[in-house]
C-alpha positions in Angstrom: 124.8 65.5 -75.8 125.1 66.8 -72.8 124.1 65.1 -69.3 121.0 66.7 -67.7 121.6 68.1 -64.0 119.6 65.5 -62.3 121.0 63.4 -59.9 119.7 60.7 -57.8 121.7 59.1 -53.9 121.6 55.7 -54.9 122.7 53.6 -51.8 123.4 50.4 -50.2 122.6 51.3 -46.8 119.0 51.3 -46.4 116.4 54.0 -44.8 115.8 54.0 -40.9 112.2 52.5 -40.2 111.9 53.8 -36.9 110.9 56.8 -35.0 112.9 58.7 -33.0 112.2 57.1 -29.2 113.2 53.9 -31.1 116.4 55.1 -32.5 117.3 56.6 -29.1 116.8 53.5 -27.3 119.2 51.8 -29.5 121.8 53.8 -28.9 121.1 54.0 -25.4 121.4 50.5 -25.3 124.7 49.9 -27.3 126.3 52.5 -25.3 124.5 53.1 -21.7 127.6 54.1 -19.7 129.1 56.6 -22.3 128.7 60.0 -22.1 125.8 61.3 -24.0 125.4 64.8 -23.0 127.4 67.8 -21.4 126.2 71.4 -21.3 129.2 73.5 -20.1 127.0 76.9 -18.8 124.6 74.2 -16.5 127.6 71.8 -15.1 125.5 69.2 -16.8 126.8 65.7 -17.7 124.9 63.0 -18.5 125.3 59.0 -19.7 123.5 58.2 -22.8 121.2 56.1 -19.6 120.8 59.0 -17.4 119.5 60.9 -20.5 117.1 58.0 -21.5 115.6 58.6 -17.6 115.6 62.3 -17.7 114.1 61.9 -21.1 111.2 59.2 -19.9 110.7 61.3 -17.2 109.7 64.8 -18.7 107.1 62.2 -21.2 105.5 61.0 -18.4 105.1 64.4 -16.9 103.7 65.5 -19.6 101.6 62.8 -20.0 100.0 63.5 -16.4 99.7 67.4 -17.5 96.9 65.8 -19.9 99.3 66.2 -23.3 97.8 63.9 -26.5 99.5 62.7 -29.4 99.6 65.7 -32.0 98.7 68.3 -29.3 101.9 71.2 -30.3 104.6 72.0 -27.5 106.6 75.3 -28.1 109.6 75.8 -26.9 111.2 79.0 -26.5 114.6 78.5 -25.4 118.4 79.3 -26.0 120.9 76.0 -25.7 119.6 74.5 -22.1 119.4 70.6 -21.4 116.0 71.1 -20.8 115.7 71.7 -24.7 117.3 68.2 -25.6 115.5 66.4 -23.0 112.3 68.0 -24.6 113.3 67.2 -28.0 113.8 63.8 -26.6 110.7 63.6 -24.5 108.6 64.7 -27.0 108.3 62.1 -29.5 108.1 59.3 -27.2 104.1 60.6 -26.7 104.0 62.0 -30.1 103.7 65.6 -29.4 104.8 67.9 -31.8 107.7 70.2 -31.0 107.0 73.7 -32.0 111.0 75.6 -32.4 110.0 79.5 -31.4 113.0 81.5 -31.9 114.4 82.4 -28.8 115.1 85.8 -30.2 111.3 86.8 -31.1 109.7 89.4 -28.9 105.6 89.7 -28.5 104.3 89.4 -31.4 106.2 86.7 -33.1 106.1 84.7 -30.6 102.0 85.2 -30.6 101.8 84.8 -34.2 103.7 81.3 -33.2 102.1 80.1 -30.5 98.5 80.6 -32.4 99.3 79.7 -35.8 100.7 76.4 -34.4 97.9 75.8 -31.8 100.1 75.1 -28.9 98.2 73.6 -25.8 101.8 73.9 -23.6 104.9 76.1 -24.0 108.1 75.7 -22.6 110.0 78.6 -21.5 114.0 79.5 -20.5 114.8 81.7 -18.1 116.0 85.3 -18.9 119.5 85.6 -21.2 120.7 88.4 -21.9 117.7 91.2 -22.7 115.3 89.1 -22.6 113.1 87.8 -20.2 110.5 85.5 -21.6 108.1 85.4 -19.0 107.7 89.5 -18.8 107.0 88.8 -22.7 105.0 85.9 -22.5 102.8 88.4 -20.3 102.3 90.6 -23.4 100.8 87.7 -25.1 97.3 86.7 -26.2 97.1 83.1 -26.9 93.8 81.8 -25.9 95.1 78.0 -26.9 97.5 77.7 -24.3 96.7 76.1 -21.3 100.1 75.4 -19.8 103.2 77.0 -19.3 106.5 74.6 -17.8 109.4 77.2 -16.7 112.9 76.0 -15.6 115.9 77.8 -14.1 115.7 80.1 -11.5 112.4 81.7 -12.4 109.2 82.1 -11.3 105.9 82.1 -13.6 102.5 82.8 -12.0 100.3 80.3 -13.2 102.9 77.9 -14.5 104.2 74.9 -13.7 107.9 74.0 -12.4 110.4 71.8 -14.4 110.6 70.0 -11.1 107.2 70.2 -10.5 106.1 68.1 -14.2 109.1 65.4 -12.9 107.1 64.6 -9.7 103.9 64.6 -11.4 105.6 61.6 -13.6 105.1 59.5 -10.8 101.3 59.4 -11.4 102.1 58.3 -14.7 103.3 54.6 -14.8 105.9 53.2 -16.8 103.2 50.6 -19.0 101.3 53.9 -19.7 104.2 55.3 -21.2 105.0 52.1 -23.1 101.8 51.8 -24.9 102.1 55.6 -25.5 104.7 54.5 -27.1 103.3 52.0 -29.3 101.2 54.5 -30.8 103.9 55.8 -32.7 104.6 55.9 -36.5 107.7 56.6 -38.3 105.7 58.7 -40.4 104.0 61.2 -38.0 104.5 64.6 -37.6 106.4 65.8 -34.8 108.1 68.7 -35.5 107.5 72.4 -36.7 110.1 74.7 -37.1 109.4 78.2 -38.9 110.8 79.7 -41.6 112.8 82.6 -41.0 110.9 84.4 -44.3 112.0 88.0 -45.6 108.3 88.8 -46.7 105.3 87.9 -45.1 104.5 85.6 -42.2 106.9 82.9 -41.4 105.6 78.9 -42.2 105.8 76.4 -40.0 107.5 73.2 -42.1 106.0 70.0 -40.7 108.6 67.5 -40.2 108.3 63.6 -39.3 110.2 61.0 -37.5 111.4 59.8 -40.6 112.6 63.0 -42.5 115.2 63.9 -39.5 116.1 60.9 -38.0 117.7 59.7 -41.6 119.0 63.1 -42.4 120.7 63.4 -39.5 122.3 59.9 -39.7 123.4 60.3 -43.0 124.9 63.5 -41.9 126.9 61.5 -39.4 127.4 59.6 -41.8 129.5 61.7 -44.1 131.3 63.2 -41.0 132.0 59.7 -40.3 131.0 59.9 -36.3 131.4 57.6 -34.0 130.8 56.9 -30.1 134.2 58.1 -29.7 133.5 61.4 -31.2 132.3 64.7 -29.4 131.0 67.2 -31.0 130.4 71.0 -29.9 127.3 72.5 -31.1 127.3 76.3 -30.7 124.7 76.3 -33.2 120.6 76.8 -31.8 119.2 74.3 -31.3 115.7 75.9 -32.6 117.5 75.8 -35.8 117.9 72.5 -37.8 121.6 72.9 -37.2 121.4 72.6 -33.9 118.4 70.0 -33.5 119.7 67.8 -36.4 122.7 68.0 -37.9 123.5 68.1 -34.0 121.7 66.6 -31.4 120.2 64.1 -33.7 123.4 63.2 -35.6 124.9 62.4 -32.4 122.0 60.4 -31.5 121.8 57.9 -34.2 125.9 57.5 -33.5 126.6 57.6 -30.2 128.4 60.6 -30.0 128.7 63.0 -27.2 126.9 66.3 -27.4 129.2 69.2 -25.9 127.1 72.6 -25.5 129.3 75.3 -24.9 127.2 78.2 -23.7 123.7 79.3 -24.4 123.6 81.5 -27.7 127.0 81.2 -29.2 129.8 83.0 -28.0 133.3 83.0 -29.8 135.4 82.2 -27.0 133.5 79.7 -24.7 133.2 77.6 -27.8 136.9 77.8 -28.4 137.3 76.8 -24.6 134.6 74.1 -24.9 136.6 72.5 -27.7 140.1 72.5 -26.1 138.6 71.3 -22.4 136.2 68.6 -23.6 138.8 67.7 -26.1 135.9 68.0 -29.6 136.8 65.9 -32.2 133.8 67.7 -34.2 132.5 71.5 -34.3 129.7 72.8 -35.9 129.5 76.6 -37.3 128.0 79.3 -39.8 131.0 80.7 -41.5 131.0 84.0 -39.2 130.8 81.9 -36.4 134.1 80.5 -37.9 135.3 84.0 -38.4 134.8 85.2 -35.4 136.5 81.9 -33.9 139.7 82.2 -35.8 139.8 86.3 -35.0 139.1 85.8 -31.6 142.3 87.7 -29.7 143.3 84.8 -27.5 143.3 82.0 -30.5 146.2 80.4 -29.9 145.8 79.7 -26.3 143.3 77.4 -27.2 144.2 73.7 -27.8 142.2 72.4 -31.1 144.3 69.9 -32.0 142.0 67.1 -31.1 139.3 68.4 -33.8 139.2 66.3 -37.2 135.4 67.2 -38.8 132.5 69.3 -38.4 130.5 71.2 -40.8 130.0 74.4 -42.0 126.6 75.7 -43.5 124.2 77.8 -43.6 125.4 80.8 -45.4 128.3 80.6 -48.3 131.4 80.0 -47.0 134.7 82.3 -47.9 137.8 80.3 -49.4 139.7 81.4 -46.7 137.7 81.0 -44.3 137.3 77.2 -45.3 141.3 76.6 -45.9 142.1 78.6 -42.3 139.2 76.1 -40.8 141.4 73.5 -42.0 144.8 74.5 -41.0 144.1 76.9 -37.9 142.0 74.9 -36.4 142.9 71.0 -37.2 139.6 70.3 -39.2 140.7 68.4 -42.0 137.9 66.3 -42.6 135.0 69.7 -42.5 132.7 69.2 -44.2 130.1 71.6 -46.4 126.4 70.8 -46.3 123.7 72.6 -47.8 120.0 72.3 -47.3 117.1 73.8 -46.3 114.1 73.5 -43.5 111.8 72.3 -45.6 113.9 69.5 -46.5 114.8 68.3 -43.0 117.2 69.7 -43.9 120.2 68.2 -45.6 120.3 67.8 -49.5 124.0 67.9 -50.6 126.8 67.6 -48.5 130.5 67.2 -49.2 132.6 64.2 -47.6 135.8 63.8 -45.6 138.6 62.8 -48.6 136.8 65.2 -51.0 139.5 67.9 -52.2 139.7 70.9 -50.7 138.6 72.5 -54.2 135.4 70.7 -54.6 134.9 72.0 -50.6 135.4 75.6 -50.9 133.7 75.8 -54.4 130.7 73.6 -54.0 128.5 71.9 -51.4 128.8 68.6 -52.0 127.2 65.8 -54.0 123.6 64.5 -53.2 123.1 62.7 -49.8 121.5 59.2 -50.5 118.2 58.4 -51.3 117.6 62.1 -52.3 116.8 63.1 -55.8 118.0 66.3 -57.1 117.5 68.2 -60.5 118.1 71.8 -62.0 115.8 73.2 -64.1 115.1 76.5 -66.1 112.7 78.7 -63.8 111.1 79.7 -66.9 110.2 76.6 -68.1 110.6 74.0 -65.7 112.8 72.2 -68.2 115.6 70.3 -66.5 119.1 72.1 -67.6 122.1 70.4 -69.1 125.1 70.3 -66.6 127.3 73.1 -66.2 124.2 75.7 -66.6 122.6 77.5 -63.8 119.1 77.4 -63.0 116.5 76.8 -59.8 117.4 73.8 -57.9 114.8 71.2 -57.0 114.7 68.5 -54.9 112.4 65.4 -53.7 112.5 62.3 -51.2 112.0 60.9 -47.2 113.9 64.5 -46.8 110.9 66.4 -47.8 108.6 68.3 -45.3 104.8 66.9 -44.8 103.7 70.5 -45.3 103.5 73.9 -44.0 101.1 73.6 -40.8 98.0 74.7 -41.5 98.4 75.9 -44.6 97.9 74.2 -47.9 98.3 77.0 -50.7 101.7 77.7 -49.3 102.6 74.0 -49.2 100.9 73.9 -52.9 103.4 77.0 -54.1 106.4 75.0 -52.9 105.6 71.5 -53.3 104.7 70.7 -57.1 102.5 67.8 -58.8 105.4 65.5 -58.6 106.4 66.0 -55.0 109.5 68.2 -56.0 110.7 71.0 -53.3 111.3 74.4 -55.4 114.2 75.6 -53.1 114.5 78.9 -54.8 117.8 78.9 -54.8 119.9 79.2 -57.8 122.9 76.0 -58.6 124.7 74.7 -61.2 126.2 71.0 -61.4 128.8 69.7 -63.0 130.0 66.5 -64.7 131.0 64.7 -61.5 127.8 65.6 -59.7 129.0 68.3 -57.2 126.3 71.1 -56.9 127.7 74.8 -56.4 124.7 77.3 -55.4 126.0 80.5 -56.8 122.2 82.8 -54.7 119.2 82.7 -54.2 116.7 83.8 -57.1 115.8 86.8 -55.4 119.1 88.0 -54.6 120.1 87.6 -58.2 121.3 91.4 -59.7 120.3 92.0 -63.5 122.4 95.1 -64.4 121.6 96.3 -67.9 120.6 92.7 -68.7 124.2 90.7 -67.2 123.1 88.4 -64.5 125.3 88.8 -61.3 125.4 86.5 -58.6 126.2 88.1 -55.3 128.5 84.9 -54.0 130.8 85.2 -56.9 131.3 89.2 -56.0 131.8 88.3 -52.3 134.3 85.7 -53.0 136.1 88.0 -54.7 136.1 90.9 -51.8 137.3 87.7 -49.6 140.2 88.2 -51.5 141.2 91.6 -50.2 143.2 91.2 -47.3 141.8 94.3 -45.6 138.2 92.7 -46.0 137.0 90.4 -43.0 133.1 89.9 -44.2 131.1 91.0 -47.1 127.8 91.2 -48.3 126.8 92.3 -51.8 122.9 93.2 -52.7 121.5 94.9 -55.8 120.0 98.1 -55.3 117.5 100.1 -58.0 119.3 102.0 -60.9 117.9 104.4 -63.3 120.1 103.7 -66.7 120.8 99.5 -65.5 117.5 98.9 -63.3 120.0 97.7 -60.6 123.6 98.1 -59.5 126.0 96.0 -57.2 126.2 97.4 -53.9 128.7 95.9 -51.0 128.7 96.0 -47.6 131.9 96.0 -45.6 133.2 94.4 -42.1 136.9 95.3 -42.4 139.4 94.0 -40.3 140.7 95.5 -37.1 142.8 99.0 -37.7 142.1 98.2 -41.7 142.3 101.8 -43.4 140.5 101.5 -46.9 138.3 103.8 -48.9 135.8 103.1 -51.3 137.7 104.8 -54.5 140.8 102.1 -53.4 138.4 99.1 -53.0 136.9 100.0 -56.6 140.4 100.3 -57.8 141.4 96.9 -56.4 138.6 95.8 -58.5 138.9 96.9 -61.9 141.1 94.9 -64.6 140.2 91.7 -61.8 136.6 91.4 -62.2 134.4 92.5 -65.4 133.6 95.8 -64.5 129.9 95.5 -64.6 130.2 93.1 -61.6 132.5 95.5 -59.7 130.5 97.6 -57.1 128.9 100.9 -57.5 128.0 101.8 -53.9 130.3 100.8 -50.4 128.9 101.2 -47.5 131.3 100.1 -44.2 129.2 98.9 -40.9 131.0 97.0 -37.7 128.3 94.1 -37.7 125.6 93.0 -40.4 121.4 92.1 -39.1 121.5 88.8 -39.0 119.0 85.6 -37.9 120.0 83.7 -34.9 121.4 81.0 -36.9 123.9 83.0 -38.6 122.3 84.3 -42.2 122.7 87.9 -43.3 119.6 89.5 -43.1 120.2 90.6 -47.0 116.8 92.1 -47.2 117.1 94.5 -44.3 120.2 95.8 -45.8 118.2 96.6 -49.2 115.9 98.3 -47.1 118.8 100.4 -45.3 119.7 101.1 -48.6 116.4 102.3 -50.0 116.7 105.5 -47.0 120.4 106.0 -48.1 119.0 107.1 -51.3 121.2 103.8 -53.0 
């Protein structure tokens, strides 16, 4: 009889009891002189004890700015210092960090600030188009009472970085110690919202516990070290950049290199060869554009061993050019969501390069994972695709402030309904092959987009896909691809079908082609799969 597709991270190495201020000082202590922090756009570099002092100093400013434990500070911000030093400073006086997407205008950033019930926002200066105090203007938030501004800015009415540092020395260093004290492992102290297609976006609630042990196991399987440096281009906003980043480099020592503010292609390419990365972290178009940057090979990357890639489904390619190009041997694959702090499954170091490009790993430990028929909630013998589930310290407290969407995600038996479709096979190794929703049923054939866009990968006249289901009269839907094709690439839509036929079953092959320069995507790298079903609803597709 078949083995069911449940899986469970037994381990040896226990669970971290502490909360993030403790874990920090830890480090800081095993490794005071090494170099914790550089941010390449500020000229910042910092020991892992200058941090710890930057870091005590922006708690105890806040403390004098009247902050409480649980009172919610946003932060609206591309990759400063200021937002690790606040994701730092935060937890030591158990405020809760509110991630507002640096790239909402007006009235997401109200719909935020209100839903959240922040008391004090943090704000970057302008970067590129936008300028967050002319848009903090527009905003009516009658729960915020303070506004802290850095960079060369001014904000009527708010106060300066500089300003909050000299109020800290009101604030003594035994206040801030028994602040301290008042800490649990279990608390809340972080909310970062969901980037949702439909509706408003949910604030997942995450404690101490859930990301400080995610993102040491995720160190863990990219086997860091203090010696290691890794470049984050990711946001930090995003549990990429807060976690499997900053916070994986926390609980190991390991030097966080920020190459610019929002990513950019060739300063991270510059960032890795000048600060000599042994680690890089990436969505696979960040990788894409990386690799077809113009001036590649001037860059030295030979000092890079391990990273991951996530986020989105990564291209064979892509993955085996990672490896090669660009000296990553030991990348890694992780997959998760932020509901689940937000690691689940994760691939390691000597796993082959097959199991890396085709699946995302086995489960990380202590997790417990299961497949099951949406239908029926039955768990699904291995090798058969249905919703995957997950449950453990990983798993979100809640959606702030509201219970009914916490209810419809969370079940009875504290499983996380991911929504996203997986299979598993014998040896454990999960493969998510879409999301439910993005599934096509043509004429009763289920097709999952990933498996089309690996194939288009294959074209070599293809640089980036995207394949969606749009409405069909005689099937109900029909596969229709969208197409980034490679500089001076000359291909029409009859040769693409033509490539297609006799290689794929031909009700998988697409109907409709549409070629664009650039897909929507969120700030942390997704395909915005549900705006391109609406461009396709006014094509008439």
């Amino acid at each position: 009889m078949p083995e069911n597709s449940y899986v469970h991270g037994a381990s040896d190495v226990s669970l971290i009891g502490a909360t993030i201020g403790e874990v920090f000082d830890r480090t800081v202590a095993r490794f005071p002189d090494r170099e914790a922090l550089v941010v390449r756009h500020q000229d910042v570099r910092m020991t892992w004890a200058e941090l710890k002092d930057a870091c005590e100093r922006l708690a105890r400013g806040l403390m004098a700015l009247g902050v409480a434990k649980g009172d919610r500070i946003g932060i609206w911000s591309p990759n400063w210092a200021e937002w690790v030093i606040a994701q730092l400073a935060t937890p030591r006086i158990g405020a809760i960090l509110v991630n507002i997407n640096p790239a909402n205008r007006a009235a997401e950033l109200e719909y935020a600030l209100n839903q959240s019930g922040c008391s004090t926002l943090i704000i970057a200066p302008p970067h590129k188009a936008c300028n967050y105090a002319e848009i903090l203007a527009q905003v009516e938030a009658p729960g915020l009472r303070t506004v802290i501004y850095f960079g060369n800015q001014m904000v009527a009415g708010g106060y300066n970085w500089g300003e909050v540092l000299r109020l800290a020395e009101t604030v003594s260093d035994a206040d801030l110690r028994a602040r301290e004290r008042e800490q649990h492992f279990d608390d809340p102290i972080n909310i970062q919202y969901t980037s949702g297609t439909t509706g408003f976006p949910k604030g997942a609630t995450l404690s101490h516990h859930s990301i400080v042990n995610n993102a040491f196991f995720i160190g863990e399987r990219m086997r860091l070290t203090e010696h290691d440096r890794l470049c984050i281009p990711v946001p930090f906003y995003h549990c990429f950049g807060m976690v499997l980043g900053n916070l994986a480099c926390v609980t190991h020592g390991s030097t966080m290199v920020i190459p610019a503010a929002s990513f950019d292609p060739g300063e991270t390419l510059e960032a890795v060869a000048a600060e000599r990365c042994t680690a890089l972290h990436g969505v696979p178009t960040m990788f894409i554009a990386e690799l077809g940057h113009p001036e590649f090979q001037r860059f030295d990357l030979s000092s890079l061993r391990t990273g991951i890639m996530a986020g989105a489904p990564c291209p064979v390619e892509v993955m085996r050019s990672v490896v090669t190009r660009m000296h990553m041997k030991e990348v890694t694959i992780a997959y998760g969501m932020t509901e689940t702090s937000p690691v689940s499954f994760q691939t390691v170091a000597d796993d082959p390069i097959e199991k890396r490009v085709a699946s995302v790993g086995r489960v990380h430990p202590h997790v417990e994972c299961k497949i099951i028929d949406p239908e029926t909630g039955a768990i699904l013998p291995r090798g058969h695709t249905g919703e995957l589930l997950s449950r453990g310290y990983l798993l979100m407290l809640g959606y702030w402030a509201d219970p009914a969407a916490t209810r419809g995600a969370i079940d009875d038996a504290r499983w996380m309904h991911t929504g996203d479709l997986a299979v598993m096979d014998e040896e454990g190794y999960v493969s998510i092959v879409g999301r439910s929703k993005d599934m096509i049923i043509r004429g009763g054939e289920n097709i999952y987009p990933r498996e089309v866009e690996e194939f288009l990968y294959g074209h070599p006249q293809i640089r980036d896909v995207a394949v969606i289901g749009v409405p069909d009269e005689k099937y109900g839907e029909a596969v229709m691809a969208w197409v980034i094709l490679e500089p001076l690439a000359r291909v029409t839509e009859a040769e693409l079908s033509e490539w297609c036929r006799g290689r794929i079953a031909q009700f998988k092959v697409p109907k409709y082609w549409r070629f664009v320069e650039a897909f929507p995507m969120t700030i942390s790298g997704k395909v915005q799969k549900y705006r391109l079903r609406e461009e396709a609803r006014t094509l008439g597709r």
